[in-house]
N, CA, C and O atoms as a GROMACS GRO file, in nm:
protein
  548
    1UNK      N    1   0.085  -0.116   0.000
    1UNK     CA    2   0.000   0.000   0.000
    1UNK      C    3   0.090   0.124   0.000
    1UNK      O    4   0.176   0.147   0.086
    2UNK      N    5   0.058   0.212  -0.121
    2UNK     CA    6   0.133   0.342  -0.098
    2UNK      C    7   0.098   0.467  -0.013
    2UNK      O    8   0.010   0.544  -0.053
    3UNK      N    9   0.171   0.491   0.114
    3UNK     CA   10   0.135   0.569   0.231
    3UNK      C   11   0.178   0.710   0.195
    3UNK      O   12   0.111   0.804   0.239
    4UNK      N   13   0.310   0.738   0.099
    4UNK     CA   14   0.366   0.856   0.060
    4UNK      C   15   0.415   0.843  -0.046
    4UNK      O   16   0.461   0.733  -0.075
    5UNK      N   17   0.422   0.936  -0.124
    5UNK     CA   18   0.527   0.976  -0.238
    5UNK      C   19   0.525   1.087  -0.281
    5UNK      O   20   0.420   1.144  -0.307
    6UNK      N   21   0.658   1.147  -0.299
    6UNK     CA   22   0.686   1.310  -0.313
    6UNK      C   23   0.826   1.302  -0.443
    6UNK      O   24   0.836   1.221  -0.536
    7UNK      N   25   0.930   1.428  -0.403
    7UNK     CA   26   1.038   1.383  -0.583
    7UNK      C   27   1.123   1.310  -0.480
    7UNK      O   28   1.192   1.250  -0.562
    8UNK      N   29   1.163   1.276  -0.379
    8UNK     CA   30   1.260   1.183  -0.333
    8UNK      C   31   1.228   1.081  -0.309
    8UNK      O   32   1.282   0.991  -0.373
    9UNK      N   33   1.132   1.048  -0.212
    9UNK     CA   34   1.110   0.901  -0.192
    9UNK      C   35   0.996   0.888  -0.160
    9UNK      O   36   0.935   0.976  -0.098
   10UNK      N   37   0.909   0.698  -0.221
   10UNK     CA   38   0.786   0.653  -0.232
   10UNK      C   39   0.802   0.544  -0.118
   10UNK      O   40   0.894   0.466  -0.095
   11UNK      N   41   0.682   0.564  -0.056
   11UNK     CA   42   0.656   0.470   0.098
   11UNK      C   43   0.570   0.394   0.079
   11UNK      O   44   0.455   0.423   0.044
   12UNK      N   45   0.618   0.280   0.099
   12UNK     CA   46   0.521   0.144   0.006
   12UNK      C   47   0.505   0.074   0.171
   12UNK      O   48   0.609   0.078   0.237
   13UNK      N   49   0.406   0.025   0.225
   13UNK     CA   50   0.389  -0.012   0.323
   13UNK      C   51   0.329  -0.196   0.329
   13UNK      O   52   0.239  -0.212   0.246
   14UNK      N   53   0.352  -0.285   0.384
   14UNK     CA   54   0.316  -0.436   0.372
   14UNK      C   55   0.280  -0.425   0.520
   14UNK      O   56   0.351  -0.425   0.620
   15UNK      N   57   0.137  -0.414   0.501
   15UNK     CA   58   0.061  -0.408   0.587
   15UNK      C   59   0.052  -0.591   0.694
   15UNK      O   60   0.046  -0.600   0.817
   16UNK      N   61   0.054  -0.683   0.616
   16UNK     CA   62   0.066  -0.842   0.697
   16UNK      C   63   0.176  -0.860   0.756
   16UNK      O   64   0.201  -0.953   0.834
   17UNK      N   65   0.262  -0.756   0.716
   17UNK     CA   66   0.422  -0.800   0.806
   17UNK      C   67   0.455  -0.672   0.896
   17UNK      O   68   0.530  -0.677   0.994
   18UNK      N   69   0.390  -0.558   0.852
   18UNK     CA   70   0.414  -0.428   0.896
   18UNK      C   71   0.560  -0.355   0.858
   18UNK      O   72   0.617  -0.276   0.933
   19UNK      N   73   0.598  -0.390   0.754
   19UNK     CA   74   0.729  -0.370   0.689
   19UNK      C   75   0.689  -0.236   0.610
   19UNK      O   76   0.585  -0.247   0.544
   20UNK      N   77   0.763  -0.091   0.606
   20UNK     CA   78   0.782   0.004   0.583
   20UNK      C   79   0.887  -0.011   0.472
   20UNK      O   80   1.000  -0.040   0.511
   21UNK      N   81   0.871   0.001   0.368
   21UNK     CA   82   0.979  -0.002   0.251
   21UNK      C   83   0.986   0.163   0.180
   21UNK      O   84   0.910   0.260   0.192
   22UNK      N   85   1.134   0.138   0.091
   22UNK     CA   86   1.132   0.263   0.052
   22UNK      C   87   1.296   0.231  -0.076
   22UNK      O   88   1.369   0.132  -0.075
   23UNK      N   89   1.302   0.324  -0.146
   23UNK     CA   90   1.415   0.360  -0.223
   23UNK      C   91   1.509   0.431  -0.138
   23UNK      O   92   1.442   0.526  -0.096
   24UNK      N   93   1.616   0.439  -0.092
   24UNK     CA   94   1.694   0.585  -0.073
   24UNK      C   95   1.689   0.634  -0.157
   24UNK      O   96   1.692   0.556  -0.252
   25UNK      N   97   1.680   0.768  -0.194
   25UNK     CA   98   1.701   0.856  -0.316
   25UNK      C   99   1.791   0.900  -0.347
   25UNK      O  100   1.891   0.927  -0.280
   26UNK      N  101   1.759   0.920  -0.505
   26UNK     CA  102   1.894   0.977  -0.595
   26UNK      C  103   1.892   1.132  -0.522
   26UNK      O  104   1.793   1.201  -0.549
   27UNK      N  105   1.965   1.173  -0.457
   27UNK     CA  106   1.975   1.304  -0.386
   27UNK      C  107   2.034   1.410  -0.474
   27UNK      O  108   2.038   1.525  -0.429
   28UNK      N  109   2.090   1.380  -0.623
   28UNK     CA  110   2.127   1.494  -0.689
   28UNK      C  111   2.071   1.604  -0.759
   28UNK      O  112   1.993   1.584  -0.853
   29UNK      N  113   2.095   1.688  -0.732
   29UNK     CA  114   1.998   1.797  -0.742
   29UNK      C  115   1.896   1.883  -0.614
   29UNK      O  116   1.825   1.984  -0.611
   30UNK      N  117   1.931   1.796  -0.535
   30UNK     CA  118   1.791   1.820  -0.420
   30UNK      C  119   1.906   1.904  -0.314
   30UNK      O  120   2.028   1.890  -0.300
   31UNK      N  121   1.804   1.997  -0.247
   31UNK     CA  122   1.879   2.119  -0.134
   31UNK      C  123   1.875   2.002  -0.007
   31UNK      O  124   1.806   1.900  -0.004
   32UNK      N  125   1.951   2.041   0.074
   32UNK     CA  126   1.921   2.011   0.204
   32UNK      C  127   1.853   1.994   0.256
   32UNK      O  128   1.839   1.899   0.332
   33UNK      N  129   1.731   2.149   0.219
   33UNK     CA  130   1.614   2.163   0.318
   33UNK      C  131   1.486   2.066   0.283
   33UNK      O  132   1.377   2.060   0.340
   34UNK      N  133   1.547   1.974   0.139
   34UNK     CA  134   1.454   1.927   0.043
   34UNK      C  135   1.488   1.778   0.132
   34UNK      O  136   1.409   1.702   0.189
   35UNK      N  137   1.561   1.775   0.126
   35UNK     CA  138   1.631   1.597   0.179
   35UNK      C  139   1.555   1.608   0.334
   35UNK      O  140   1.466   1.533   0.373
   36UNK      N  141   1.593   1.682   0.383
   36UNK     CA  142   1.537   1.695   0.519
   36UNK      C  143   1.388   1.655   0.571
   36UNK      O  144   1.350   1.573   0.654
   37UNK      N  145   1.307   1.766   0.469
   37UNK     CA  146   1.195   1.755   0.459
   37UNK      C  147   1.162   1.588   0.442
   37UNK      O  148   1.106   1.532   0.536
   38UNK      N  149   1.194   1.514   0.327
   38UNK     CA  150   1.128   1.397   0.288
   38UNK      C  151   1.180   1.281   0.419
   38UNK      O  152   1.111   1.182   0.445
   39UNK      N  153   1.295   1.308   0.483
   39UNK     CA  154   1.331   1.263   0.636
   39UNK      C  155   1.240   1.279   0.703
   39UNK      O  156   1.206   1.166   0.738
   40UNK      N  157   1.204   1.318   0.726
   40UNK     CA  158   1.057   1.384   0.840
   40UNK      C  159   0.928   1.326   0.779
   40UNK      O  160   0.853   1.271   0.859
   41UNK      N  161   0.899   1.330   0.681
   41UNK     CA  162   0.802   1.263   0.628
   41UNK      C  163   0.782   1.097   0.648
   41UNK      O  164   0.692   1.026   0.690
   42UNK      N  165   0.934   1.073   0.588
   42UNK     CA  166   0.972   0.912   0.658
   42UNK      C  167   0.889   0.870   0.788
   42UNK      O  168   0.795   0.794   0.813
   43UNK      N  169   0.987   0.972   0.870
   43UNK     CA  170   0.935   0.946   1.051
   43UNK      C  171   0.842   0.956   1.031
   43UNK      O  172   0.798   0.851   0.984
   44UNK      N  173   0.717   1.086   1.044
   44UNK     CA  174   0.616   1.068   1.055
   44UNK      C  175   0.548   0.945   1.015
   44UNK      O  176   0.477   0.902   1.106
   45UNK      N  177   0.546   0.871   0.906
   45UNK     CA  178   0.492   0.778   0.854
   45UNK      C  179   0.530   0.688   0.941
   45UNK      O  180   0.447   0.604   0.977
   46UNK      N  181   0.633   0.686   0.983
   46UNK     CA  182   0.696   0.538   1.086
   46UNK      C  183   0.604   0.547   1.251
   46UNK      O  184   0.547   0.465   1.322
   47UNK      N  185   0.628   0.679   1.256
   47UNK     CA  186   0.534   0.737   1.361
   47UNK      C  187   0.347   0.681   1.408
   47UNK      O  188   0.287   0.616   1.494
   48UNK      N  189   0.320   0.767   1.275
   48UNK     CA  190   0.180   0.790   1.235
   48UNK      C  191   0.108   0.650   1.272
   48UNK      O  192   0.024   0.629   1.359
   49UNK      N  193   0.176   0.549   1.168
   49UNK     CA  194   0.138   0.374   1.155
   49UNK      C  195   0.179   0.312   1.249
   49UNK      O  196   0.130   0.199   1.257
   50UNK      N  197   0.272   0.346   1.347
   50UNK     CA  198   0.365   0.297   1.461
   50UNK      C  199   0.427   0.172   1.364
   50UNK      O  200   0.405   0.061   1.415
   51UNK      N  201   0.491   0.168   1.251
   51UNK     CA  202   0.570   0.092   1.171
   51UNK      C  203   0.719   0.021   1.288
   51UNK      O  204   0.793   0.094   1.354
   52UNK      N  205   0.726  -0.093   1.284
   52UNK     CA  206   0.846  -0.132   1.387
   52UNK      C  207   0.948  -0.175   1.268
   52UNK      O  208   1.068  -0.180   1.294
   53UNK      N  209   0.894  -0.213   1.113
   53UNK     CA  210   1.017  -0.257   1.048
   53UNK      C  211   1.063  -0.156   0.894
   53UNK      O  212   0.996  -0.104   0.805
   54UNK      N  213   1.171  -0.160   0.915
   54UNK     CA  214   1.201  -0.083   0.768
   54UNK      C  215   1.297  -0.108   0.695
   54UNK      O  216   1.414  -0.109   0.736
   55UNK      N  217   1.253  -0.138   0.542
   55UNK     CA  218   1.354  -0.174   0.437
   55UNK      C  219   1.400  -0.055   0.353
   55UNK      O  220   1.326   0.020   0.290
   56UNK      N  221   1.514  -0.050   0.359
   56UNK     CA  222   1.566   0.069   0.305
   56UNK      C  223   1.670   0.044   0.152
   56UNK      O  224   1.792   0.035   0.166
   57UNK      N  225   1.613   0.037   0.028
   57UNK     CA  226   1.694   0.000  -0.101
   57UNK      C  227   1.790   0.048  -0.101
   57UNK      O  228   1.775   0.116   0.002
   58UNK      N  229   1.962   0.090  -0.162
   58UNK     CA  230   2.048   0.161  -0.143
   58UNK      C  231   2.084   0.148  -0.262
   58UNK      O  232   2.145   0.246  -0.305
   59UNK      N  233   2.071   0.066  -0.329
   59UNK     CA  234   2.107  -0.001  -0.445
   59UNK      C  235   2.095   0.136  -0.582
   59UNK      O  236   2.189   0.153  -0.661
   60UNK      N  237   1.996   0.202  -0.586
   60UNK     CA  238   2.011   0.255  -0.741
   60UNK      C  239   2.044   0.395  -0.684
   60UNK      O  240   2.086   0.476  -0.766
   61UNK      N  241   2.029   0.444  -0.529
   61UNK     CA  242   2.072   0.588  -0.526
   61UNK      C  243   2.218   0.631  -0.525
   61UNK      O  244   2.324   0.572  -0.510
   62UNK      N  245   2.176   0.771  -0.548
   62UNK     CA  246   2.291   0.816  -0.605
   62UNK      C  247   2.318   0.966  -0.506
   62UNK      O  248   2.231   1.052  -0.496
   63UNK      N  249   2.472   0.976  -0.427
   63UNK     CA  250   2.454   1.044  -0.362
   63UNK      C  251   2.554   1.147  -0.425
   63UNK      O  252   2.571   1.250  -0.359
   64UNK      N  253   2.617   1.136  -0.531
   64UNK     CA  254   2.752   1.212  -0.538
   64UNK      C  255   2.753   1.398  -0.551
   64UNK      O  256   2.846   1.479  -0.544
   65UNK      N  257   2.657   1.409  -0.566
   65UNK     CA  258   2.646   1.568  -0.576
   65UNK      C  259   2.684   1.579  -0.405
   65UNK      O  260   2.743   1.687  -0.394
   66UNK      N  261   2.678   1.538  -0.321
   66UNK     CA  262   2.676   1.549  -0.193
   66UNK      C  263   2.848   1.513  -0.117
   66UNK      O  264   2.907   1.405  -0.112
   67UNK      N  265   2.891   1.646  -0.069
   67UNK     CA  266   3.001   1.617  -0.025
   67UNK      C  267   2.977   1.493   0.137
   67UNK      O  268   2.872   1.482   0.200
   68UNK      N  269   3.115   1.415   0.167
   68UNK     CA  270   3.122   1.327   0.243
   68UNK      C  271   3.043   1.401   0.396
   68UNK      O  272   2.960   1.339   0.463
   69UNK      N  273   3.081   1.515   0.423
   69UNK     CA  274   3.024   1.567   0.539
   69UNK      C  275   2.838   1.616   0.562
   69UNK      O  276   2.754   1.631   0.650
   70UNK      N  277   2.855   1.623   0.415
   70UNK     CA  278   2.749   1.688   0.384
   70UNK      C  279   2.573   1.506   0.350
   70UNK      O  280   2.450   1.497   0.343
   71UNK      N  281   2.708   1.409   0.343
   71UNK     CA  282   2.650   1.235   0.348
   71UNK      C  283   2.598   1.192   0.456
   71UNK      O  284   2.485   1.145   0.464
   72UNK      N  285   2.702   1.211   0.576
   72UNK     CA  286   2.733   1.205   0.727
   72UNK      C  287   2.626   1.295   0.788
   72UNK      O  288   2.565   1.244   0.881
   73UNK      N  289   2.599   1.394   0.760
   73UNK     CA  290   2.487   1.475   0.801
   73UNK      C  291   2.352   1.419   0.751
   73UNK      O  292   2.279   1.414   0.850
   74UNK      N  293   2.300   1.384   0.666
   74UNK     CA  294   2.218   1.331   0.632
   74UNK      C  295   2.167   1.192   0.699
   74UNK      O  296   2.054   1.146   0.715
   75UNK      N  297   2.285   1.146   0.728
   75UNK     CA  298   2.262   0.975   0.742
   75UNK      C  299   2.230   1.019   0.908
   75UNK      O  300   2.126   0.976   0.958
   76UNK      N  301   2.318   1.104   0.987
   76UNK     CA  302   2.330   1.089   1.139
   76UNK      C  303   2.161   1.156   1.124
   76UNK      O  304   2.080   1.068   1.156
   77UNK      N  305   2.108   1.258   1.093
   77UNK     CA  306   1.985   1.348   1.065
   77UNK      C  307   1.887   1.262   1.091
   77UNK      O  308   1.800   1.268   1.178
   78UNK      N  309   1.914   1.135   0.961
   78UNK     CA  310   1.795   1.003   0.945
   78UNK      C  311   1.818   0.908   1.066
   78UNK      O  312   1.710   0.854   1.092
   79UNK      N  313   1.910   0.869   1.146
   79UNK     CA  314   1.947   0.790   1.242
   79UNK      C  315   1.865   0.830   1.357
   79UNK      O  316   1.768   0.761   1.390
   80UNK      N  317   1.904   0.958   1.434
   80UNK     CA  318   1.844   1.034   1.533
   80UNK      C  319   1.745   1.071   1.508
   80UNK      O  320   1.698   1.108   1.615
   81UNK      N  321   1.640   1.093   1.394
   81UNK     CA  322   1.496   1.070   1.401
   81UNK      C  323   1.428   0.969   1.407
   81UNK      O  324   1.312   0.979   1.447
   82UNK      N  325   1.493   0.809   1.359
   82UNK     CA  326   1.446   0.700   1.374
   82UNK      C  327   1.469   0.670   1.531
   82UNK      O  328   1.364   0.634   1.585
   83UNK      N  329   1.535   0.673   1.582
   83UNK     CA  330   1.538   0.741   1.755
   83UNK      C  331   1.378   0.724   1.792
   83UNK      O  332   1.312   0.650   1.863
   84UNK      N  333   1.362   0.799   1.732
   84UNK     CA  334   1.228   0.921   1.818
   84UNK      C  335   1.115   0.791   1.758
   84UNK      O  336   1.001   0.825   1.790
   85UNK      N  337   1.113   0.679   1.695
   85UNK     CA  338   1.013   0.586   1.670
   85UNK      C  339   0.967   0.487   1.742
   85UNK      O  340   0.974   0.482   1.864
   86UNK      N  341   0.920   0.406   1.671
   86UNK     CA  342   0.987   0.264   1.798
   86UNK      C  343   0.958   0.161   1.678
   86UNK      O  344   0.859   0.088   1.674
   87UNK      N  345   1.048   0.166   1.595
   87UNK     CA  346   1.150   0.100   1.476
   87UNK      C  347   1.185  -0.021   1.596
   87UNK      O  348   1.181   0.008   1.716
   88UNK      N  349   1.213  -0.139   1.556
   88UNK     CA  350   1.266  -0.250   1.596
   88UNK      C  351   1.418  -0.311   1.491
   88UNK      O  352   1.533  -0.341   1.523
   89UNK      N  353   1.356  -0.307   1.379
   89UNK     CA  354   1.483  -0.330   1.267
   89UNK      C  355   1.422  -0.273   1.127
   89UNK      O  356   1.326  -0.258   1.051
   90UNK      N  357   1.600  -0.246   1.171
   90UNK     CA  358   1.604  -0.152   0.978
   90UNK      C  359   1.668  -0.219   0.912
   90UNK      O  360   1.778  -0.220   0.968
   91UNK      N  361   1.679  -0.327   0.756
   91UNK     CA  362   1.725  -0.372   0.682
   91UNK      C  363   1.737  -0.285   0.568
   91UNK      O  364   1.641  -0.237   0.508
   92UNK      N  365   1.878  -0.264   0.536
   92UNK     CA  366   1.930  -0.162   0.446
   92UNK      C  367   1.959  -0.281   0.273
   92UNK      O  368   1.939  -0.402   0.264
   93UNK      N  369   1.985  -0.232   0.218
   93UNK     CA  370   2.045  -0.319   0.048
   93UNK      C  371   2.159  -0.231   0.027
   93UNK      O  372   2.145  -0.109   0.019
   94UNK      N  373   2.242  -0.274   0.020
   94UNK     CA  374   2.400  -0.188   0.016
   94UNK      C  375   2.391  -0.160  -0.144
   94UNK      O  376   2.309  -0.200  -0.226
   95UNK      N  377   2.477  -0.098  -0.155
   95UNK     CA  378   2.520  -0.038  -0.302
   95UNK      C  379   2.669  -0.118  -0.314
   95UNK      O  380   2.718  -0.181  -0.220
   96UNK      N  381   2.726  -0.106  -0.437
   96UNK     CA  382   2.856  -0.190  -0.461
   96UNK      C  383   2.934  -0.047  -0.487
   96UNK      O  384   3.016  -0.059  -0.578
   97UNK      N  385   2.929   0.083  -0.431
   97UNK     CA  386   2.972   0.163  -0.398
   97UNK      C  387   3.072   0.152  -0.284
   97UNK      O  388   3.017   0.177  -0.177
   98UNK      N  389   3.215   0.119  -0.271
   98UNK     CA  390   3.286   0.045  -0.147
   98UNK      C  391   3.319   0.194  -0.016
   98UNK      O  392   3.313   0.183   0.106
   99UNK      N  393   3.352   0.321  -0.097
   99UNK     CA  394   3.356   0.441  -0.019
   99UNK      C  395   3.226   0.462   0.056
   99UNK      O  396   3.224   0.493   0.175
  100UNK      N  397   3.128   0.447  -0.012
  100UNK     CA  398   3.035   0.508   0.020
  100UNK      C  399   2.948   0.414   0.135
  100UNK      O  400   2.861   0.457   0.209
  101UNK      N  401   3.007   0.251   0.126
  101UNK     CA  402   2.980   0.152   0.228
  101UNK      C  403   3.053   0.189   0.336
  101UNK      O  404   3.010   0.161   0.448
  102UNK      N  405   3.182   0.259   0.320
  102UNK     CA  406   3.277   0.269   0.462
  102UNK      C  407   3.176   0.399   0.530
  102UNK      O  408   3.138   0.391   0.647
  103UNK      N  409   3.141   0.508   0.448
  103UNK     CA  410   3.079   0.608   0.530
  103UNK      C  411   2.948   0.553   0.603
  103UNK      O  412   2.910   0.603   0.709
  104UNK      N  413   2.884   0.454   0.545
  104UNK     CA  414   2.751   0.411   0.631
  104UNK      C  415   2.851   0.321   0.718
  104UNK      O  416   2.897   0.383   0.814
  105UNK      N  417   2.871   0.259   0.712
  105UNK     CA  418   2.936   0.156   0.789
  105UNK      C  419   2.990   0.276   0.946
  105UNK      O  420   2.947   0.257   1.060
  106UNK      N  421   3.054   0.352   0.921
  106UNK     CA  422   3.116   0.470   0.991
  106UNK      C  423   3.043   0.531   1.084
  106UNK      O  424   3.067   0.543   1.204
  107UNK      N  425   2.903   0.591   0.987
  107UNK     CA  426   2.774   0.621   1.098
  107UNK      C  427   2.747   0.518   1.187
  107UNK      O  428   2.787   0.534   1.302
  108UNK      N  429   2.672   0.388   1.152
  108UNK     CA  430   2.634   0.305   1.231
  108UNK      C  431   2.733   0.316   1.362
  108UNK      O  432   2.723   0.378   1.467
  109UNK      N  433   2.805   0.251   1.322
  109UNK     CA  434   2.957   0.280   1.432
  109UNK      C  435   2.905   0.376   1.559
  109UNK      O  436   2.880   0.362   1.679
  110UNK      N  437   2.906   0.480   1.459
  110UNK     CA  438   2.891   0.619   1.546
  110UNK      C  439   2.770   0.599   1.646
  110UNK      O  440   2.782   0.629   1.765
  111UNK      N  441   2.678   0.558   1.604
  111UNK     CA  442   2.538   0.588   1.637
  111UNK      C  443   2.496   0.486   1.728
  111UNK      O  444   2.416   0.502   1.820
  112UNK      N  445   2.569   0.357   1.691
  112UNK     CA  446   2.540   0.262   1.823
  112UNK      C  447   2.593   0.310   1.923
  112UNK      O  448   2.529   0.324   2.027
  113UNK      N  449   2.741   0.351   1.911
  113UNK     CA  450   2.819   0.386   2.049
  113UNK      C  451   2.758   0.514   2.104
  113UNK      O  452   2.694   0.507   2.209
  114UNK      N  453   2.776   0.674   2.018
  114UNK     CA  454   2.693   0.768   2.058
  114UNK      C  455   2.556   0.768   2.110
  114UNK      O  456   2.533   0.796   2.227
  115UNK      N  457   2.462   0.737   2.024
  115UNK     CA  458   2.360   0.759   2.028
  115UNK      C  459   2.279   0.632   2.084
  115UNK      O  460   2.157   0.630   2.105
  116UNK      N  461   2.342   0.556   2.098
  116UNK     CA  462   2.265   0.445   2.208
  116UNK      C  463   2.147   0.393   2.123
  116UNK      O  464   2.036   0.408   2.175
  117UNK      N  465   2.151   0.327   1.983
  117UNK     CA  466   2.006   0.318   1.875
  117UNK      C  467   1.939   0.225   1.972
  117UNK      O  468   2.007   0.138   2.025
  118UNK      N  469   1.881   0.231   1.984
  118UNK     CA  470   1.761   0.104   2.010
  118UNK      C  471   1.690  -0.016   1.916
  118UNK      O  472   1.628  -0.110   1.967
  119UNK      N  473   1.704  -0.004   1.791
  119UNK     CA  474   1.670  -0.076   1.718
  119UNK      C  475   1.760  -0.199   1.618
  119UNK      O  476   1.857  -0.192   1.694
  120UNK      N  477   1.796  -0.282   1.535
  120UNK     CA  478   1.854  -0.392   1.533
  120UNK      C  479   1.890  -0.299   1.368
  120UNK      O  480   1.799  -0.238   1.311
  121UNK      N  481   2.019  -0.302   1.316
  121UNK     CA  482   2.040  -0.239   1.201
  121UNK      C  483   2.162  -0.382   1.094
  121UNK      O  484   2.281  -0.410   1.107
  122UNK      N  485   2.095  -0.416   1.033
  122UNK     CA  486   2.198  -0.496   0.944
  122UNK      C  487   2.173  -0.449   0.774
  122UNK      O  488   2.061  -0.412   0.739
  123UNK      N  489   2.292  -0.456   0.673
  123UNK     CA  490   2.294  -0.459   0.565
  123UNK      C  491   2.304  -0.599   0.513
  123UNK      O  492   2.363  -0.702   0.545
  124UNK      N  493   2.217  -0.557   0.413
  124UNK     CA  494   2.207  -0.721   0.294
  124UNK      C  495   2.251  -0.696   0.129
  124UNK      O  496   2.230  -0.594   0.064
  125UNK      N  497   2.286  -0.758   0.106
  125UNK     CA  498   2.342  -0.747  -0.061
  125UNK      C  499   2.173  -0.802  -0.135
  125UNK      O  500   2.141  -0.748  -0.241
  126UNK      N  501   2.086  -0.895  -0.080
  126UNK     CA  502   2.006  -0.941  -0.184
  126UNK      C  503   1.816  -0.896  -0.082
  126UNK      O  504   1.774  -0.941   0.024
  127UNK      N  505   1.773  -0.830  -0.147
  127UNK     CA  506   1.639  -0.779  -0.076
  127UNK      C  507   1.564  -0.949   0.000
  127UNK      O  508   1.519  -0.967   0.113
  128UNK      N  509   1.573  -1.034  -0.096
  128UNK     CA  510   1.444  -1.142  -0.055
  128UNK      C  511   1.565  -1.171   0.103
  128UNK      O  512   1.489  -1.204   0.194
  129UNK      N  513   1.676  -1.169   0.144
  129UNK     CA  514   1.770  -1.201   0.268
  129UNK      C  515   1.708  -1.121   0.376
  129UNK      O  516   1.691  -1.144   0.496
  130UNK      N  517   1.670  -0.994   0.278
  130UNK     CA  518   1.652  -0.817   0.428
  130UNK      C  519   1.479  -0.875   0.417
  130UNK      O  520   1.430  -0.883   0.530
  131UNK      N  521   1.426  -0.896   0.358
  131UNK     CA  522   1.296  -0.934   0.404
  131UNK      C  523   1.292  -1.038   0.488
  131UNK      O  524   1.258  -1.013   0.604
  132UNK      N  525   1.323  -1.173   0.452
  132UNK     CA  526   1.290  -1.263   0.560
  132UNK      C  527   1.373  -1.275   0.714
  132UNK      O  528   1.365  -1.365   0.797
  133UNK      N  529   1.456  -1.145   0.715
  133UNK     CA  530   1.498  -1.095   0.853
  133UNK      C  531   1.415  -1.030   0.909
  133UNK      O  532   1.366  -1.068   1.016
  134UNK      N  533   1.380  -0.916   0.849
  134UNK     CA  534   1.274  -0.839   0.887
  134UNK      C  535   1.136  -0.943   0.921
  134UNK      O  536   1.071  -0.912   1.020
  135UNK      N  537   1.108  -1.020   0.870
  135UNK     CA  538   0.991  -1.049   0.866
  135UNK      C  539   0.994  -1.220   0.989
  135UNK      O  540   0.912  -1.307   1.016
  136UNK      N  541   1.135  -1.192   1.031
  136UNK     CA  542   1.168  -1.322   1.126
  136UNK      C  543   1.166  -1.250   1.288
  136UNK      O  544   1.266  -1.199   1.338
  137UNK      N  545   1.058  -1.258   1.342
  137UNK     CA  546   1.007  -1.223   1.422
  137UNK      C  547   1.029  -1.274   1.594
  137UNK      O  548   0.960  -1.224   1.683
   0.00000   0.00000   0.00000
């Protein structure tokens, strides 16, 4: 069921598993205040539905207009609002992007030790793997 869609990202919801899916978005071209915005929209929706699981594609976006600090801000932004949910697990789909795996890889890092996540965070190379985690209860 589609819960949202705006120019960054479409919120496809599986209502029998309660799984929250989504694209990361191609972020090139888009302001800050634009990325931000569709972050918040996310939450709310995770909020709104009280959603506990979320699949996050990584696979076709594209972040390179976006300097590394300017990545790191984004990702910590999306981390510390999933905070504020009550998310159980987030299954990500990596990109074969290897830099751009060390910077997520880097946050997580950050965010377990800092920020104390509460919720269960693993990456998968093949979606049907991040579903039947998510969906292993």
């Amino acid at each position: 069921m589609l819960l949202h869609k705006d120019g960054l990202i479409e919120l496809n919801y599986e209502v029998a598993n309660d799984i929250l899916s989504m694209d990361w978005p191609d972020l090139t071209g888009f302001t800050m205040p634009e990325i931000s915005y569709s972050i918040r929209k996310l939450i709310d929706t995770l909020r709104h539905y009280d959603i506990k699981y979320l699949l996050v594609n990584s696979q076709q976006s594209n972040v390179s207009e976006l300097t590394r600090a300017e990545y790191q801000r984004v990702l910590m932004e999306f981390v510390q609002q999933l905070m504020n949910t009550r998310l159980q697990k987030l299954a990500r789909i990596s990109t074969f992007d290897i830099s751009r795996e060390n910077v997520v890889d880097g946050i997580a890092e950050v965010a377990l030790i800092q920020l104390g996540i509460q919720f269960e965070f693993r990456n998968f190379q093949y979606m049907e793997a991040a579903l039947d985690w998510l969906r292993d209860k």
